[in-house]
DSSP file (Angstrom, degrees, kcal/mol; ACC not computed):
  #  RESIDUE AA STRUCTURE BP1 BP2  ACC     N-H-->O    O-->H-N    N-H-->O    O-->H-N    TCO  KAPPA ALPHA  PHI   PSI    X-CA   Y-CA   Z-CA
    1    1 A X              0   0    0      0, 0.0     3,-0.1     0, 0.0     0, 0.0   0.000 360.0 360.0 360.0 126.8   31.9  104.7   91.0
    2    2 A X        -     0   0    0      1,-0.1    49,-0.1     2,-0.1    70,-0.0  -0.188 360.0-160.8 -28.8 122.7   33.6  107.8   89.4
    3    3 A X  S    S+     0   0    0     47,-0.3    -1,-0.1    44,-0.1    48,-0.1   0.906  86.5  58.7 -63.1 -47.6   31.3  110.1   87.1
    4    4 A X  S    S-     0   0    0     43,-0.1     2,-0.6    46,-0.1    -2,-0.1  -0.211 101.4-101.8 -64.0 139.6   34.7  111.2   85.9
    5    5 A X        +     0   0    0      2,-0.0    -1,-0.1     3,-0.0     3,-0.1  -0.167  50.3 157.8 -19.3   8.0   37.4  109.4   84.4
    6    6 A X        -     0   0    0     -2,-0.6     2,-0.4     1,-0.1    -4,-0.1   0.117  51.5 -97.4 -55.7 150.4   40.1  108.6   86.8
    7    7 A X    >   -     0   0    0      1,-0.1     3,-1.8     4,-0.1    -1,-0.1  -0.793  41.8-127.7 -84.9 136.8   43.0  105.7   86.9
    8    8 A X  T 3  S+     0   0    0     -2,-0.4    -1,-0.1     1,-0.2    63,-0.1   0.625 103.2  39.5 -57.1 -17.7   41.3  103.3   89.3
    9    9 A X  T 3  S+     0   0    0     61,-0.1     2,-0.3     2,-0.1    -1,-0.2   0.550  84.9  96.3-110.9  -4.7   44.5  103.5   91.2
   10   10 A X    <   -     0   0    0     -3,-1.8     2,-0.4    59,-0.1    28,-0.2  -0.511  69.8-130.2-107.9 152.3   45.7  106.7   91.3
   11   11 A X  E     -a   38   0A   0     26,-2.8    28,-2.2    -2,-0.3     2,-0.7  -0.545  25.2-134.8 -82.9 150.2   44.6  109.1   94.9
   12   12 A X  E     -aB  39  68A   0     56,-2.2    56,-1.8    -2,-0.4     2,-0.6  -0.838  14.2-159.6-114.3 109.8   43.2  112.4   94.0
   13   13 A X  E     -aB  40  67A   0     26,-5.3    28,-2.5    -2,-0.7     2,-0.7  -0.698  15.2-164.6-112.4 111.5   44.2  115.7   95.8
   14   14 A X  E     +aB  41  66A   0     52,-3.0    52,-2.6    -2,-0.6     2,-0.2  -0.917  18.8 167.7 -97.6 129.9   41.3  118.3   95.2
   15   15 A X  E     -a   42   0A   0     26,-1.6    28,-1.4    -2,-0.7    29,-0.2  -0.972  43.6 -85.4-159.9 150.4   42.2  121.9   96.0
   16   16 A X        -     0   0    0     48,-0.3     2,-0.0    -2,-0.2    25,-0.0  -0.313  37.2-154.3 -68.9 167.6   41.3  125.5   95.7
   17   17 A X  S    S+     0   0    0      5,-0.1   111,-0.2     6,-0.0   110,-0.1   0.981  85.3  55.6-140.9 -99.3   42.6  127.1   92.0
   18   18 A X  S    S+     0   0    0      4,-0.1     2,-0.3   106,-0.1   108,-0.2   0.476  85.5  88.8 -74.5 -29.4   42.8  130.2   92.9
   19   19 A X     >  -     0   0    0      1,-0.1     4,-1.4   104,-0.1   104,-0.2  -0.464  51.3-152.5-106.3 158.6   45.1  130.4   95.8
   20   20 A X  H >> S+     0   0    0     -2,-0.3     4,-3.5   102,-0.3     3,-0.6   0.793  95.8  55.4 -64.6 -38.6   48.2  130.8   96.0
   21   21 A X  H >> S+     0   0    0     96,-0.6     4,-2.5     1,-0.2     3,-0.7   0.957 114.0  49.4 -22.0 -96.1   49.0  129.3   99.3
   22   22 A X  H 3> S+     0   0    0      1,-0.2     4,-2.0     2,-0.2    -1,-0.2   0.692 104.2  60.8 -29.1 -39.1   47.2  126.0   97.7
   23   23 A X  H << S+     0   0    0     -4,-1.4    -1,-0.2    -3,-0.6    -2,-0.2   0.923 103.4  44.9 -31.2 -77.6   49.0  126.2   94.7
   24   24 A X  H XX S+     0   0    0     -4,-3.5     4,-3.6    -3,-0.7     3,-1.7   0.919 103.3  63.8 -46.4 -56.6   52.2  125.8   96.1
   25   25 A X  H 3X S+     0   0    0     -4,-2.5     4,-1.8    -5,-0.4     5,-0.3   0.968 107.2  43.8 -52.3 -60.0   51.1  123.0   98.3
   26   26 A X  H 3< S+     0   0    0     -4,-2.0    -1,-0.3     1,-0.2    -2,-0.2   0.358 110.7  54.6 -86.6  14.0   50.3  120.7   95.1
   27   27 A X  H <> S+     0   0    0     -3,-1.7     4,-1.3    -4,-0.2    -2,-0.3   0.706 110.3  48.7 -99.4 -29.5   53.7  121.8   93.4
   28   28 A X  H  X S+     0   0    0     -4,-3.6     4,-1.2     2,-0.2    -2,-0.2   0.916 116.4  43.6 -32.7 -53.5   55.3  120.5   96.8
   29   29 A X  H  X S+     0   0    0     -4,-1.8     4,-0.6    -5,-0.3    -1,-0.2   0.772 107.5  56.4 -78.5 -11.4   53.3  117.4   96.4
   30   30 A X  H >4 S+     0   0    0     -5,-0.3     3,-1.2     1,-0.2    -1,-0.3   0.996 109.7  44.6 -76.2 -51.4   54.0  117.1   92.8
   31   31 A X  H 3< S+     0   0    0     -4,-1.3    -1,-0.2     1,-0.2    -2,-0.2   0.668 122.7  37.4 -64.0 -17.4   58.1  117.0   93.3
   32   32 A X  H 3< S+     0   0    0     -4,-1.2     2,-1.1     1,-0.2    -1,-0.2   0.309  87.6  96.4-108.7   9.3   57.9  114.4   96.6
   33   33 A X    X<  +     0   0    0     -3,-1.2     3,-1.3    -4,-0.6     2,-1.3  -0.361  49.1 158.5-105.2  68.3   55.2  112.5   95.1
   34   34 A X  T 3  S+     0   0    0     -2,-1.1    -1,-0.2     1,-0.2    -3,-0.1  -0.243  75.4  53.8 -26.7  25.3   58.0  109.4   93.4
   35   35 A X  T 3  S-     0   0    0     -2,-1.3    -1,-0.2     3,-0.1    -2,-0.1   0.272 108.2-132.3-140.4 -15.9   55.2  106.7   93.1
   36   36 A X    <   +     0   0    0     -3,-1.3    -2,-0.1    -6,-0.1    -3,-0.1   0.932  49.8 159.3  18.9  71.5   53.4  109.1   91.2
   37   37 A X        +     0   0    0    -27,-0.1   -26,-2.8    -4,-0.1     2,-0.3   0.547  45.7  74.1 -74.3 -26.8   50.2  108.2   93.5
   38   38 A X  E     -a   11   0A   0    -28,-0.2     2,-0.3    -5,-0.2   -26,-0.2  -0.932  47.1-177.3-126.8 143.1   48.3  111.5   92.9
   39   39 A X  E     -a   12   0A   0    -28,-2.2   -26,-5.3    -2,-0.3     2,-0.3  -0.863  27.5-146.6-120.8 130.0   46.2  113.1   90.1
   40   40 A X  E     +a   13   0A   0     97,-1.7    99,-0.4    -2,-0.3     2,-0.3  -0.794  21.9 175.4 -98.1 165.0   44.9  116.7   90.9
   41   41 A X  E     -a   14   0A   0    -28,-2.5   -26,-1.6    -2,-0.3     2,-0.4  -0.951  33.2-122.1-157.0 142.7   41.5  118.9   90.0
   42   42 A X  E >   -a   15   0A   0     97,-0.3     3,-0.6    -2,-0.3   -26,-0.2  -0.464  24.0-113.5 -83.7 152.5   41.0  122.2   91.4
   43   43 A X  T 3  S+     0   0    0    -28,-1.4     9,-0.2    -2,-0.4     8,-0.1   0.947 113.9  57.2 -28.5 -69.0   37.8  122.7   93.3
   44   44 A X  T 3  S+     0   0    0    -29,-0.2    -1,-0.2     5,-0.1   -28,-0.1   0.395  90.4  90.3 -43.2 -27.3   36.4  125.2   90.6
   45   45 A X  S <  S-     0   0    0     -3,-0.6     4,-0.2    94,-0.1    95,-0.1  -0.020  83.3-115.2 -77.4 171.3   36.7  122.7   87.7
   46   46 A X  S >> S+     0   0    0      1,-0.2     4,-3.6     2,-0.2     3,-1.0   0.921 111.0  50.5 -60.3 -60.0   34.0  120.5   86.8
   47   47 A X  H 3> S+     0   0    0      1,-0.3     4,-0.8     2,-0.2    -1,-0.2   0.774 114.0  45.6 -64.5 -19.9   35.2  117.4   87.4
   48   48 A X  H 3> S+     0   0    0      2,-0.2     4,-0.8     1,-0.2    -1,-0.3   0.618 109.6  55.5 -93.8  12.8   36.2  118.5   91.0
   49   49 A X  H <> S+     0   0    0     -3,-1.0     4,-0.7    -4,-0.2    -1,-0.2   0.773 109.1  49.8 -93.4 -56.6   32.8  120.1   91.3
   50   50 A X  H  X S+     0   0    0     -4,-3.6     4,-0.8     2,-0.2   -47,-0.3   0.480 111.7  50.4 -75.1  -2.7   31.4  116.3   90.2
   51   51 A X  H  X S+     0   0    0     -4,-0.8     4,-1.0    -8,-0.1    -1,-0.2   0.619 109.1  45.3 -47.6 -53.1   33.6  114.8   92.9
   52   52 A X  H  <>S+     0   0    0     -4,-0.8     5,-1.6    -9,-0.2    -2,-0.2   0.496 114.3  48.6 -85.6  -0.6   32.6  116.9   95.7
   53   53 A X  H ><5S+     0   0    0     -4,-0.7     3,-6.1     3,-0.2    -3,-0.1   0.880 110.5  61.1 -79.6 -55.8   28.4  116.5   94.6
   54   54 A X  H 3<5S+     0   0    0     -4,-0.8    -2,-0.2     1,-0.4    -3,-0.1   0.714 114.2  30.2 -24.6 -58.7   29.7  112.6   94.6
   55   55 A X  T 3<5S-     0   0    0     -4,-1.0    -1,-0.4     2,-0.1    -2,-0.1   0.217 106.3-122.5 -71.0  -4.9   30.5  112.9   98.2
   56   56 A X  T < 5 +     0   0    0     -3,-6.1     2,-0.6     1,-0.2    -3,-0.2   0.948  55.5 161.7  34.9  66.2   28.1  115.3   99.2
   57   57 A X      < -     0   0    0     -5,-1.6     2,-0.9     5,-0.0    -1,-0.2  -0.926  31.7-139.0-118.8 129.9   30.8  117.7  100.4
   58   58 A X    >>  -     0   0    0     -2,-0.6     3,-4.0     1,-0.1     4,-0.5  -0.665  12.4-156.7-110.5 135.1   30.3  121.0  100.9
   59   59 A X  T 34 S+     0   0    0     -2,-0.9    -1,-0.1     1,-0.4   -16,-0.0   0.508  93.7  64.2 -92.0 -25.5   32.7  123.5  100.0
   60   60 A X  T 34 S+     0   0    0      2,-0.2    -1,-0.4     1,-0.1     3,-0.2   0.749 113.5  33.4 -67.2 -22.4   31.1  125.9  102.7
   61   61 A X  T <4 S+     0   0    0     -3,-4.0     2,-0.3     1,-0.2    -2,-0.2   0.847 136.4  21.9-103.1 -42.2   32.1  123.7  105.1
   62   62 A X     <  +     0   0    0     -4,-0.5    -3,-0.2     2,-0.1    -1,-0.2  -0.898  64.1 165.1-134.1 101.0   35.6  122.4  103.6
   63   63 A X        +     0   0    0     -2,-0.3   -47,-0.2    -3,-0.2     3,-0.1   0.438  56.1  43.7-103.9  13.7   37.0  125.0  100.9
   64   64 A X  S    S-     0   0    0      1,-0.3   -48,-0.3   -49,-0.1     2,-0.3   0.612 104.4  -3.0-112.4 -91.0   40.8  123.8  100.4
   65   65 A X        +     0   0    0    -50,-0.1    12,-1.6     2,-0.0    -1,-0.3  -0.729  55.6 172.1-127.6 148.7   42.5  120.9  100.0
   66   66 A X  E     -BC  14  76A   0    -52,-2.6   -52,-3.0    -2,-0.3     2,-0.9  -0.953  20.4-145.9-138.3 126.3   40.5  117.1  100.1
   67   67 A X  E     -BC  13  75A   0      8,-1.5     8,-0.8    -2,-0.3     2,-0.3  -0.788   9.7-156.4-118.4 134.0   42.1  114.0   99.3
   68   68 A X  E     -BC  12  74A   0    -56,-1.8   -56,-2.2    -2,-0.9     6,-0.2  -0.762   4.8-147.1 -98.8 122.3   40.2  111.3   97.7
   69   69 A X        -     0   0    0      4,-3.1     2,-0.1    -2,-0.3    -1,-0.1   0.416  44.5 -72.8 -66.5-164.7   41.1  107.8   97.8
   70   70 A X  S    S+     0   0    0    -61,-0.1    -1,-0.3   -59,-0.1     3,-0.2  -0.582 118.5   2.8 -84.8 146.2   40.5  104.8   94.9
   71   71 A X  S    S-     0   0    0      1,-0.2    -2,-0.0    -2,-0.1     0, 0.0   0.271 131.2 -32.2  60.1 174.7   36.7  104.7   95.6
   72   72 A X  S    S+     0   0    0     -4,-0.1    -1,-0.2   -18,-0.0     2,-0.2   0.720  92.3 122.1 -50.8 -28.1   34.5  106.9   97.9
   73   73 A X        +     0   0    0     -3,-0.2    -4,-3.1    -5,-0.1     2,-0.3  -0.171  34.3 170.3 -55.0 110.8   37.3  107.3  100.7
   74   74 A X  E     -C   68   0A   0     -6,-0.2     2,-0.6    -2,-0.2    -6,-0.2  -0.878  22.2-167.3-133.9 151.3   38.0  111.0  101.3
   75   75 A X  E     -C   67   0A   0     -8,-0.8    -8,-1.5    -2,-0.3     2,-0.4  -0.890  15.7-172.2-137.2 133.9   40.0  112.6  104.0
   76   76 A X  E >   -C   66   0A   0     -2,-0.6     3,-1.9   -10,-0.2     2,-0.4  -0.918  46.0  -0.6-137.0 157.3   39.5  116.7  104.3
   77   77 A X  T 3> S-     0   0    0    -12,-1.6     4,-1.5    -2,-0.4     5,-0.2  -0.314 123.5  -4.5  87.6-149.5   41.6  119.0  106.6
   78   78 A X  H 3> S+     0   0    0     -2,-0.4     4,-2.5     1,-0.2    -1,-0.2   0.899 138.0  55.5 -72.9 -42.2   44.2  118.6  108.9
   79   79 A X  H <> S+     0   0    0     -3,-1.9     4,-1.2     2,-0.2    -1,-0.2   0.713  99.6  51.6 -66.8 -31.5   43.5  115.2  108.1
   80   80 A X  H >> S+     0   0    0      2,-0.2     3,-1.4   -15,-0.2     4,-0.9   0.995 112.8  54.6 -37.8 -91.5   44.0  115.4  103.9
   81   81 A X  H 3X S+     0   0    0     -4,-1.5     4,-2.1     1,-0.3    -2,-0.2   0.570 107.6  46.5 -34.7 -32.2   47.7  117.1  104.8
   82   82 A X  H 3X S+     0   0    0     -4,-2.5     4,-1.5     1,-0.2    -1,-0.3   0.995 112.6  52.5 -88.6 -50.9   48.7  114.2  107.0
   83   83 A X  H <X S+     0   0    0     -3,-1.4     4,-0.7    -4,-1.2    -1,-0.2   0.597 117.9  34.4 -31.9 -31.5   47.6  111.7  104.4
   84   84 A X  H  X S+     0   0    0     -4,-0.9     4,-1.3     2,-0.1    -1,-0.2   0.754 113.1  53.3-105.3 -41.0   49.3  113.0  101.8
   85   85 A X  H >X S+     0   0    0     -4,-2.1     3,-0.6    -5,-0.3     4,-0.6   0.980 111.5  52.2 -53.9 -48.2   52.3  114.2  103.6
   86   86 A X  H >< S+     0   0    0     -4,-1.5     3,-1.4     1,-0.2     7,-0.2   0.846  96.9  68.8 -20.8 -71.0   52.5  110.2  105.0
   87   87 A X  H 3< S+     0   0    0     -4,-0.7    -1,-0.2     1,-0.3    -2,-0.2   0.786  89.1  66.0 -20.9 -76.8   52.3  108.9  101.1
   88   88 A X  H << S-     0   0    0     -4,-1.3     2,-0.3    -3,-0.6    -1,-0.3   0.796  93.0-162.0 -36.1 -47.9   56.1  110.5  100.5
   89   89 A X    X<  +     0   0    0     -3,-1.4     3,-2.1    -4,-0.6     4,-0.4  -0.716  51.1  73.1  88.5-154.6   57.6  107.9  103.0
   90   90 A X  G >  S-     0   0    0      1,-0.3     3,-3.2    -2,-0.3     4,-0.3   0.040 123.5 -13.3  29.2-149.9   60.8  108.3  104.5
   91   91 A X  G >  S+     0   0    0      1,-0.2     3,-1.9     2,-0.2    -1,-0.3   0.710 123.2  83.5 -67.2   3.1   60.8  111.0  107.3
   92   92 A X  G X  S+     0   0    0     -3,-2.1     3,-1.9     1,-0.3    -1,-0.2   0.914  83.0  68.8 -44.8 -34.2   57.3  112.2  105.9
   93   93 A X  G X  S+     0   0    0     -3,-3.2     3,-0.6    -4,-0.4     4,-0.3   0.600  75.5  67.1 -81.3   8.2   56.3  109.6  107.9
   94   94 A X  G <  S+     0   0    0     -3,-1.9    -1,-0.3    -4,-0.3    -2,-0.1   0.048  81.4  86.5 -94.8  29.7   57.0  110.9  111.2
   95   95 A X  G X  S+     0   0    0     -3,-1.9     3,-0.8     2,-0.1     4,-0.3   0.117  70.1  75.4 -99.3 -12.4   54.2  113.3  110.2
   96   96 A X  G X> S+     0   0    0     -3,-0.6     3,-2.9     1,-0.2     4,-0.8   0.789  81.9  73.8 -90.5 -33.2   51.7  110.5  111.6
   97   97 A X  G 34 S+     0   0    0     -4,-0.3     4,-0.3     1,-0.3    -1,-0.2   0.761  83.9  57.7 -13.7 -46.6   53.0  112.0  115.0
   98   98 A X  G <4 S+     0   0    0     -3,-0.8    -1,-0.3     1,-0.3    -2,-0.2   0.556  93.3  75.5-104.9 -22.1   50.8  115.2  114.5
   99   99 A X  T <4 S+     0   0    0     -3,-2.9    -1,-0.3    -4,-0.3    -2,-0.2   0.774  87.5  64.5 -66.6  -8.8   47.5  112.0  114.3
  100  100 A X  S  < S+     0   0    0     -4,-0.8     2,-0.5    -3,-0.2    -1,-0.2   0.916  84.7  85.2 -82.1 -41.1   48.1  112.0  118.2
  101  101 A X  S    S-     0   0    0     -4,-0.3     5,-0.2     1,-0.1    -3,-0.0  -0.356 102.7 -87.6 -51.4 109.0   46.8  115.6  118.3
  102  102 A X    >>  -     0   0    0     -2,-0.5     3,-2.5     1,-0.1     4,-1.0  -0.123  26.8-129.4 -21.6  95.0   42.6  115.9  118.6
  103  103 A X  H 3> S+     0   0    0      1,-0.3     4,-1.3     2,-0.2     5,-0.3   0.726 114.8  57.7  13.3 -64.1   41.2  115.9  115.2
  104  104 A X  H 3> S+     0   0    0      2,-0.2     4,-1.3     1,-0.2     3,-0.3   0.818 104.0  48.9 -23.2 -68.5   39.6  118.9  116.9
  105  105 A X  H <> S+     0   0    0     -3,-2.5     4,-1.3     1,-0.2    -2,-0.2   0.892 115.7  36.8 -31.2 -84.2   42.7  120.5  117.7
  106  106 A X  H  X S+     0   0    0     -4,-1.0     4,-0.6     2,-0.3    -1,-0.2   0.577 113.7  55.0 -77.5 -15.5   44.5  120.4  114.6
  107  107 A X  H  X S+     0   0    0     -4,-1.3     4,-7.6    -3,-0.3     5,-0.4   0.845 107.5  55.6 -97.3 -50.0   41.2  121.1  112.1
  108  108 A X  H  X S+     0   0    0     -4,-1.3     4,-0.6     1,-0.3    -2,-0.3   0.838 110.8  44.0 -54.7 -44.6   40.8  124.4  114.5
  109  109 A X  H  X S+     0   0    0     -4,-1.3     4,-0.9     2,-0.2    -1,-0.3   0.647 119.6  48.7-101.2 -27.0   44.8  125.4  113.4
  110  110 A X  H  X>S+     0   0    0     -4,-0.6     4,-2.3    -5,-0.2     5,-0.6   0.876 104.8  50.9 -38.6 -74.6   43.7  124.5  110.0
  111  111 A X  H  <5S+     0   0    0     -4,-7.6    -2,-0.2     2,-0.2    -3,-0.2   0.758 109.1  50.7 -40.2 -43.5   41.1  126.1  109.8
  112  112 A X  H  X5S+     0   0    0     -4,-0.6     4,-2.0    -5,-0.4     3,-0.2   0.989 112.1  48.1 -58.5 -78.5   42.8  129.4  111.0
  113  113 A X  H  X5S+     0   0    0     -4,-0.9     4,-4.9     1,-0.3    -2,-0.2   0.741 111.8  47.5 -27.4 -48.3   45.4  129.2  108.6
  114  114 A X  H  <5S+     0   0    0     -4,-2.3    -1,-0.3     1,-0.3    -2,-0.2   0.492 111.8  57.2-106.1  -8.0   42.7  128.4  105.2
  115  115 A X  H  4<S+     0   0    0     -5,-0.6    -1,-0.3    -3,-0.2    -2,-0.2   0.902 110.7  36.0 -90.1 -23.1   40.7  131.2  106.5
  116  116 A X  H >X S+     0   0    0     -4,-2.0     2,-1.8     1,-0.1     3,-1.2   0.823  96.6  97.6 -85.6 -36.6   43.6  134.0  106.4
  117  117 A X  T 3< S+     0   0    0     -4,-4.9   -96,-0.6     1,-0.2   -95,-0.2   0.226  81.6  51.4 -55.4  24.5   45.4  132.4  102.7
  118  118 A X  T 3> S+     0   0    0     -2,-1.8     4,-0.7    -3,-0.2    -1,-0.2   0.498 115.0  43.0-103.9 -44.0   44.0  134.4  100.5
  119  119 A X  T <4 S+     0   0    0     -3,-1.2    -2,-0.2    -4,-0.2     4,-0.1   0.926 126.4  33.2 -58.1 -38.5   45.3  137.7  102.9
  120  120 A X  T  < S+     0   0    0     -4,-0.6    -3,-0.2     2,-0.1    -1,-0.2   0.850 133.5  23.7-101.7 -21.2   48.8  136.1  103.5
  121  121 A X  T  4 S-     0   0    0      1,-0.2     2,-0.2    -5,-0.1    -3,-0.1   0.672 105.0-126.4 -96.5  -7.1   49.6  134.2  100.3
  122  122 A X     <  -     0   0    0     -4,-0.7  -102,-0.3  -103,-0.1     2,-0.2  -0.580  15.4-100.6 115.7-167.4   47.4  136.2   97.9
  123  123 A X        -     0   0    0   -104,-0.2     2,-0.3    -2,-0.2  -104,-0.1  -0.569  23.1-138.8-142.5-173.9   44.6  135.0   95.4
  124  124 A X        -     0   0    0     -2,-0.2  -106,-0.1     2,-0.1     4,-0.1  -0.676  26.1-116.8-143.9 172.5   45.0  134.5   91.4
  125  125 A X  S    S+     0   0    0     -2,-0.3     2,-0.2     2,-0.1  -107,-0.1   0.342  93.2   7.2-100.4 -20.4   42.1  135.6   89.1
  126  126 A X  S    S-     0   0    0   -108,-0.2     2,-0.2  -109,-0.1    -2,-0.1  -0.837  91.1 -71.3-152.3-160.0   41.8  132.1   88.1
  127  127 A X        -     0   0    0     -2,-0.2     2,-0.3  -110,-0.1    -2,-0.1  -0.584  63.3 -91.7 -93.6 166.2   42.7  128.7   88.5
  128  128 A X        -     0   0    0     -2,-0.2     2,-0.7  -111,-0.2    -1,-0.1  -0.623  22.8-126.9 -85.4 155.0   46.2  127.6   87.4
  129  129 A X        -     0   0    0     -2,-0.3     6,-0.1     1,-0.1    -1,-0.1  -0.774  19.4-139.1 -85.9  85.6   47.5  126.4   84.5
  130  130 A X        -     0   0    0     -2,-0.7     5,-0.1     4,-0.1    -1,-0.1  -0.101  24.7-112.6 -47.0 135.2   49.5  123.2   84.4
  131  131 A X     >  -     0   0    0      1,-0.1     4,-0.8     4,-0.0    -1,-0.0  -0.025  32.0-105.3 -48.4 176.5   52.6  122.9   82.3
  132  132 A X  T  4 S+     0   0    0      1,-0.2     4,-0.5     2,-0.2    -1,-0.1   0.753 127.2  42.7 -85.1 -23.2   52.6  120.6   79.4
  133  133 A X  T  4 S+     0   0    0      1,-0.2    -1,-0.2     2,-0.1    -3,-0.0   0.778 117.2  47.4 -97.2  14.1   54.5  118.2   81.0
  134  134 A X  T >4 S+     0   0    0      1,-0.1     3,-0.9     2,-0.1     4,-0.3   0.728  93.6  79.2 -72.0 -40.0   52.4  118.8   84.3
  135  135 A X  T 3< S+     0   0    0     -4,-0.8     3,-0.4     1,-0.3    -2,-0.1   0.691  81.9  64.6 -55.0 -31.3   48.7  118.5   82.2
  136  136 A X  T 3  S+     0   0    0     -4,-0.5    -1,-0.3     1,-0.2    -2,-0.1   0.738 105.3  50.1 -80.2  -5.5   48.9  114.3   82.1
  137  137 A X  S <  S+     0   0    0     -3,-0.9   -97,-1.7   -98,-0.1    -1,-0.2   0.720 101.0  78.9-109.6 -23.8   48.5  114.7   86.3
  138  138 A X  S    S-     0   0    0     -3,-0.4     2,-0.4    -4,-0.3   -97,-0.2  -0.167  73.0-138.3 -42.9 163.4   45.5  117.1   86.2
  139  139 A X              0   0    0    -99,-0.4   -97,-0.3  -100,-0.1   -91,-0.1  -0.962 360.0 360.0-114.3 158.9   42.0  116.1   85.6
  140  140 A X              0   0    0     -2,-0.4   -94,-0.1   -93,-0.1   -99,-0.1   0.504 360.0 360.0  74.7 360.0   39.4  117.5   83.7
Protein backbone atom coordinates (compact mmCIF):
# COMPACT_ATOMS: atom_id res chain seq x y z
CA UNK A 1 0.00 0.00 0.00
CA UNK A 2 0.98 3.67 -1.06
CA UNK A 3 1.74 6.22 1.86
CA UNK A 4 1.08 8.66 -0.95
CA UNK A 5 -1.82 9.11 -3.00
CA UNK A 6 -1.47 7.63 -6.32
CA UNK A 7 -4.19 6.36 -9.18
CA UNK A 8 -4.18 2.62 -8.30
CA UNK A 9 -3.48 2.16 -12.00
CA UNK A 10 -1.28 4.60 -13.14
CA UNK A 11 2.97 3.38 -13.28
CA UNK A 12 5.27 5.84 -11.63
CA UNK A 13 8.58 7.03 -13.16
CA UNK A 14 10.82 8.46 -10.24
CA UNK A 15 13.76 10.56 -11.34
CA UNK A 16 16.47 12.93 -10.37
CA UNK A 17 15.05 16.86 -10.35
CA UNK A 18 17.88 18.33 -10.88
CA UNK A 19 19.43 17.01 -13.95
CA UNK A 20 19.16 17.92 -16.96
CA UNK A 21 19.84 14.80 -18.83
CA UNK A 22 16.84 13.26 -16.60
CA UNK A 23 14.69 15.94 -17.33
CA UNK A 24 14.60 15.49 -20.79
CA UNK A 25 14.13 11.80 -20.53
CA UNK A 26 10.54 12.34 -18.71
CA UNK A 27 9.61 15.14 -21.30
CA UNK A 28 10.45 12.24 -23.95
CA UNK A 29 8.26 10.02 -21.94
CA UNK A 30 5.58 12.46 -21.43
CA UNK A 31 5.02 13.08 -25.44
CA UNK A 32 5.15 8.99 -26.38
CA UNK A 33 3.36 8.10 -23.32
CA UNK A 34 -0.64 7.93 -25.44
CA UNK A 35 -2.25 5.65 -22.71
CA UNK A 36 -1.20 8.16 -20.32
CA UNK A 37 0.26 5.17 -18.12
CA UNK A 38 2.70 7.26 -16.07
CA UNK A 39 2.64 9.83 -13.17
CA UNK A 40 6.06 11.29 -12.22
CA UNK A 41 7.89 12.59 -8.74
CA UNK A 42 11.33 13.65 -8.63
CA UNK A 43 13.66 11.84 -6.28
CA UNK A 44 14.07 15.10 -4.09
CA UNK A 45 10.38 15.50 -3.39
CA UNK A 46 8.65 14.03 -0.53
CA UNK A 47 6.55 11.87 -1.87
CA UNK A 48 9.35 10.29 -3.99
CA UNK A 49 11.47 10.32 -0.89
CA UNK A 50 8.28 8.16 0.74
CA UNK A 51 8.35 5.81 -2.23
CA UNK A 52 11.97 5.04 -2.16
CA UNK A 53 11.83 4.46 2.16
CA UNK A 54 8.67 2.22 0.96
CA UNK A 55 10.97 0.13 -1.00
CA UNK A 56 13.87 0.41 0.95
CA UNK A 57 15.83 1.79 -2.05
CA UNK A 58 18.75 3.48 -1.72
CA UNK A 59 19.56 6.44 -3.69
CA UNK A 60 23.36 5.67 -3.02
CA UNK A 61 23.08 2.80 -4.75
CA UNK A 62 20.31 3.88 -7.58
CA UNK A 63 20.31 7.82 -7.97
CA UNK A 64 18.28 8.36 -11.44
CA UNK A 65 15.45 7.07 -12.89
CA UNK A 66 13.17 4.01 -11.08
CA UNK A 67 9.95 2.90 -12.35
CA UNK A 68 7.38 1.81 -10.05
CA UNK A 69 4.62 -0.46 -10.92
CA UNK A 70 0.66 -0.55 -9.44
CA UNK A 71 1.85 -1.99 -6.02
CA UNK A 72 5.42 -2.75 -4.75
CA UNK A 73 6.94 -3.71 -8.24
CA UNK A 74 9.93 -1.50 -9.14
CA UNK A 75 12.33 -1.92 -11.94
CA UNK A 76 15.72 0.55 -11.53
CA UNK A 77 18.40 0.99 -14.22
CA UNK A 78 18.97 -0.30 -17.47
CA UNK A 79 16.12 -2.11 -16.54
CA UNK A 80 13.50 1.08 -15.58
CA UNK A 81 14.58 2.50 -19.38
CA UNK A 82 13.58 -0.74 -21.12
CA UNK A 83 10.24 -0.85 -19.20
CA UNK A 84 9.27 2.24 -19.99
CA UNK A 85 10.62 2.56 -23.34
CA UNK A 86 8.51 -1.05 -24.09
CA UNK A 87 5.10 0.70 -22.58
CA UNK A 88 5.12 3.16 -25.95
CA UNK A 89 4.44 0.08 -28.23
CA UNK A 90 5.00 0.04 -31.73
CA UNK A 91 8.74 -0.08 -32.64
CA UNK A 92 9.44 0.81 -28.89
CA UNK A 93 9.03 -2.61 -28.63
CA UNK A 94 11.99 -3.86 -30.34
CA UNK A 95 13.71 -2.24 -27.30
CA UNK A 96 13.04 -5.73 -25.50
CA UNK A 97 16.02 -6.80 -27.77
CA UNK A 98 18.55 -4.86 -25.49
CA UNK A 99 16.79 -7.63 -22.39
CA UNK A 100 19.07 -10.27 -24.20
CA UNK A 101 22.18 -8.24 -23.02
CA UNK A 102 23.44 -9.28 -19.10
CA UNK A 103 21.60 -7.24 -16.73
CA UNK A 104 25.25 -6.83 -15.72
CA UNK A 105 26.33 -5.59 -18.88
CA UNK A 106 23.88 -2.98 -19.62
CA UNK A 107 23.49 -1.64 -15.68
CA UNK A 108 27.60 -1.25 -16.04
CA UNK A 109 26.76 1.22 -19.47
CA UNK A 110 24.15 2.77 -17.34
CA UNK A 111 25.86 3.29 -14.80
CA UNK A 112 28.73 5.09 -16.76
CA UNK A 113 26.49 7.28 -18.42
CA UNK A 114 24.29 8.45 -14.85
CA UNK A 115 27.69 8.96 -13.29
CA UNK A 116 29.05 11.61 -16.00
CA UNK A 117 25.13 13.56 -16.56
CA UNK A 118 25.58 16.13 -14.51
CA UNK A 119 29.21 16.91 -16.50
CA UNK A 120 27.70 16.33 -19.93
CA UNK A 121 24.12 17.50 -19.73
CA UNK A 122 24.51 19.96 -16.77
CA UNK A 123 22.60 20.26 -13.35
CA UNK A 124 19.70 22.81 -12.44
CA UNK A 125 19.68 24.52 -8.90
CA UNK A 126 16.55 22.78 -8.38
CA UNK A 127 14.03 20.45 -9.31
CA UNK A 128 11.75 21.37 -12.27
CA UNK A 129 8.79 22.93 -12.53
CA UNK A 130 5.90 21.33 -14.38
CA UNK A 131 3.61 23.39 -16.68
CA UNK A 132 0.12 23.92 -15.74
CA UNK A 133 -1.06 21.63 -18.09
CA UNK A 134 1.87 19.17 -17.12
CA UNK A 135 1.17 19.61 -12.99
CA UNK A 136 -2.10 16.94 -13.08
CA UNK A 137 0.92 14.10 -14.15
CA UNK A 138 3.27 15.03 -11.25
CA UNK A 139 2.96 13.97 -7.71
CA UNK A 140 3.35 15.54 -4.69
Amino acid sequence: MYLCTVEENKKIILFDGVCNLCNGAVQFVIKRDKKDAFRYAALQSEIGEKLLKERSIDTKVVDSIILIEPGKAYYTKSDAALEIGRSFGGGYALLAIFTWIPKSIRDAIYDFVARNRYKWFGKEESCMIPTPELKAKFLG
